[in-house]
C-alpha positions in Angstrom: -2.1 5.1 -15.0 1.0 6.6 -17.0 3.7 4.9 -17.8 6.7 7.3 -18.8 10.1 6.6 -19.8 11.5 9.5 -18.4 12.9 9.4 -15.3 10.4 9.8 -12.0 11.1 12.8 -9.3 13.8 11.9 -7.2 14.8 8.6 -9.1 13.2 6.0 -7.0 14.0 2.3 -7.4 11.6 -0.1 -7.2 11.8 -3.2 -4.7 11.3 -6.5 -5.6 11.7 -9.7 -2.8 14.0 -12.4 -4.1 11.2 -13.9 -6.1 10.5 -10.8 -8.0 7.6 -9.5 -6.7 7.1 -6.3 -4.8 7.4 -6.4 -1.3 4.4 -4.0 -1.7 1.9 -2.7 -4.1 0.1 0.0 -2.0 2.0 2.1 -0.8 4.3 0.6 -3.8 7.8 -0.7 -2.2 10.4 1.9 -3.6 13.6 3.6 -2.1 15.2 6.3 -2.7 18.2 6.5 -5.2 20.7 7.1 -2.5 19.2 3.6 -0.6 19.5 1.8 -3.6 23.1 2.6 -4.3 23.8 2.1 -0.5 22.3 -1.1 -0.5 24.1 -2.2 -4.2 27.4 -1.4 -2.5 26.4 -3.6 0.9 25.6 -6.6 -1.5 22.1 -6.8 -0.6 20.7 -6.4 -3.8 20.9 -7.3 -7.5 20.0 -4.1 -10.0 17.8 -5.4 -12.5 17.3 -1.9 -14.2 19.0 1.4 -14.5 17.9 4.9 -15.4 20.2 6.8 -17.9 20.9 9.1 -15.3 24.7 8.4 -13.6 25.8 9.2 -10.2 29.5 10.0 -9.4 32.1 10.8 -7.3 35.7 11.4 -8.1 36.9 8.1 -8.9 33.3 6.1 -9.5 30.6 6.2 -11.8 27.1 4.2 -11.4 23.6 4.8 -13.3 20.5 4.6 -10.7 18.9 1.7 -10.3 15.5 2.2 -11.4 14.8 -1.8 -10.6 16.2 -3.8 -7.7 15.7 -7.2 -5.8 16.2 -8.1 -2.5 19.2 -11.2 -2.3 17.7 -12.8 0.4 13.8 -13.6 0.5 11.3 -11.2 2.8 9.0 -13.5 4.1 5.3 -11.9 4.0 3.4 -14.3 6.1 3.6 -11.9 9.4 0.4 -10.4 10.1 0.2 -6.6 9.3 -0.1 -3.9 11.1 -3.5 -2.5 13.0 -3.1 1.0 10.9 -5.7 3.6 9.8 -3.7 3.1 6.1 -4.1 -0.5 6.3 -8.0 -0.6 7.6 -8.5 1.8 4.6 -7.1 -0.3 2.3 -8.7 -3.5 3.9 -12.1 -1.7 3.3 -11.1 -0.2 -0.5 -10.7 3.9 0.5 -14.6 3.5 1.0 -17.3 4.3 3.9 -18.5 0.8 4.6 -21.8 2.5 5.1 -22.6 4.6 2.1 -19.7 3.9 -0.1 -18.2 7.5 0.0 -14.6 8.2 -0.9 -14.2 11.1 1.2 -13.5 12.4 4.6 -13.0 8.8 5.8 -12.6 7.8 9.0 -12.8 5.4 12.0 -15.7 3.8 13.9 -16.5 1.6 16.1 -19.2 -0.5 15.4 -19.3 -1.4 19.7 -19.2 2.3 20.5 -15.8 3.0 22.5 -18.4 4.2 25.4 -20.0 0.7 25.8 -17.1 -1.1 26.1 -15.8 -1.3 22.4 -12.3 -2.2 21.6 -9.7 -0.3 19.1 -9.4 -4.3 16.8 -9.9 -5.3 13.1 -12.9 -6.8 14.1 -14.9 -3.7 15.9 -13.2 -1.2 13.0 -14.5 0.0 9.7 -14.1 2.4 7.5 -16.7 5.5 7.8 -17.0 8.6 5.7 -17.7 11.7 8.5 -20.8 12.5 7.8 -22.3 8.2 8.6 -19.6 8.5 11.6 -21.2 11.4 13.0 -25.1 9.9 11.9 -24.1 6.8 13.7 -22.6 8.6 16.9 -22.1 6.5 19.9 -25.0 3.6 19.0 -24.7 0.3 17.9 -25.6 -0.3 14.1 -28.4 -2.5 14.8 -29.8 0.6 17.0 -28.7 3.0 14.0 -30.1 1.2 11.7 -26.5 1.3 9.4 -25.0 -2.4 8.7 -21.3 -2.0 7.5 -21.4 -3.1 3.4 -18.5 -6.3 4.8 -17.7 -7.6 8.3 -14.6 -6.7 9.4 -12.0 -8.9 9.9 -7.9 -9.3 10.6 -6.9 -9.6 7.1 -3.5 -11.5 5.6 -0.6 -9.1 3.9 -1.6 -11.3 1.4 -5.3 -10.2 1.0 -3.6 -6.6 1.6 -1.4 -7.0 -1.4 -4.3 -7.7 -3.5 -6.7 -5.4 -3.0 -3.3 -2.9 -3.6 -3.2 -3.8 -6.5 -6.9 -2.3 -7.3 -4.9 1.2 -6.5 -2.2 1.5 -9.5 0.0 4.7 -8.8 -0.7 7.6 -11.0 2.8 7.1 -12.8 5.0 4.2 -13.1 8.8 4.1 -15.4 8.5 2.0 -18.3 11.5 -0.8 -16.8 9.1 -1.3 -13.7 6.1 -2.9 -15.5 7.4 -6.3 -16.2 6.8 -6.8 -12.4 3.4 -5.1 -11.5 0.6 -6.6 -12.4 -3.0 -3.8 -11.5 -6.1 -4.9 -11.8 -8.0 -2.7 -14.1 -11.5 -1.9 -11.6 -12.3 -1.8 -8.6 -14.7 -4.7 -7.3 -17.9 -3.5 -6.0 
């Protein structure tokens, strides 16, 4: 991870909740510039830090938020989405049978074709080549145990294991509020 003081492409702000923490860490919560403004202006948000960079209009000047946080508190006890993204992250961008990081995908563990549901708890993660090896058997008759049972997982759990997937780049005024773990867990 980089962090830069120049500004990033596009000038995105990043979103805090009103207890200062981001409302995500992967994907990272950040709006555009033009949201940020829009949402300054509607008295949503406070602008903790700026850019150098000023928009204006005729009779108005404003420097871009770089930092912002909501007024009013996001609660984040909802569970989340079922989402390929968010099974991924739930099993760490890795095949739960081999570990691979690459050409990841779905599977069932109860084959769709013998009665196996589309749920956190029948999904896992699967690079192609284990998908395609496992086919349309169970894992016992495949001889392939997933590495960890799935599950429904919290937002909270989410968050966390987000945080094992620090962006590439972040501004210098957002890393008083993001805290990345340095490695991944095995």
């Amino acid at each position: 991870m980089k962090v830069i003081s120049s500004p990033l492409a596009g000038w995105p702000a990043l979103v805090l909740n009103a207890d200062f923490r981001p409302l995500s860490y992967y994907p990272l919560s950040t709006w555009p510039w033009q949201e940020a403004i829009k949402a300054v202006f509607l008295g949503r948000v406070d602008v903790i830090a700026c850019y150098e960079h000023e928009v204006r209009s005729p009779s108005f000047a404003m420097r871009v938020p770089s930092v912002i946080c909501l007024r009013d508190f996001v609660p984040q006890e909802r569970p989340p989405a079922f989402t390929r993204f968010n099974v991924f992250l739930r099993d760490g961008f890795a095949c739960q049978y081999c570990g691979a990081r690459e050409e990841l995908t779905f599977d069932h563990l109860i084959p769709r074709s013998k009665g196996g549901r589309t749920t956190w708890e029948n999904i896992v993660t699967a690079c192609g080549p284990c998908n395609l090896r496992k086919g349309g058997r169970m894992p016992r008759e495949a001889d392939m145990q997933p590495r960890l049972k799935p599950h429904r997982p919290s937002t909270h759990h989410l968050q966390d294991i987000g945080r094992r997937f620090p962006p590439h780049y972040l501004h210098e005024t957002w890393t008083d509020f993001l805290y990345w773990e340095t490695a991944l867990d095995p």
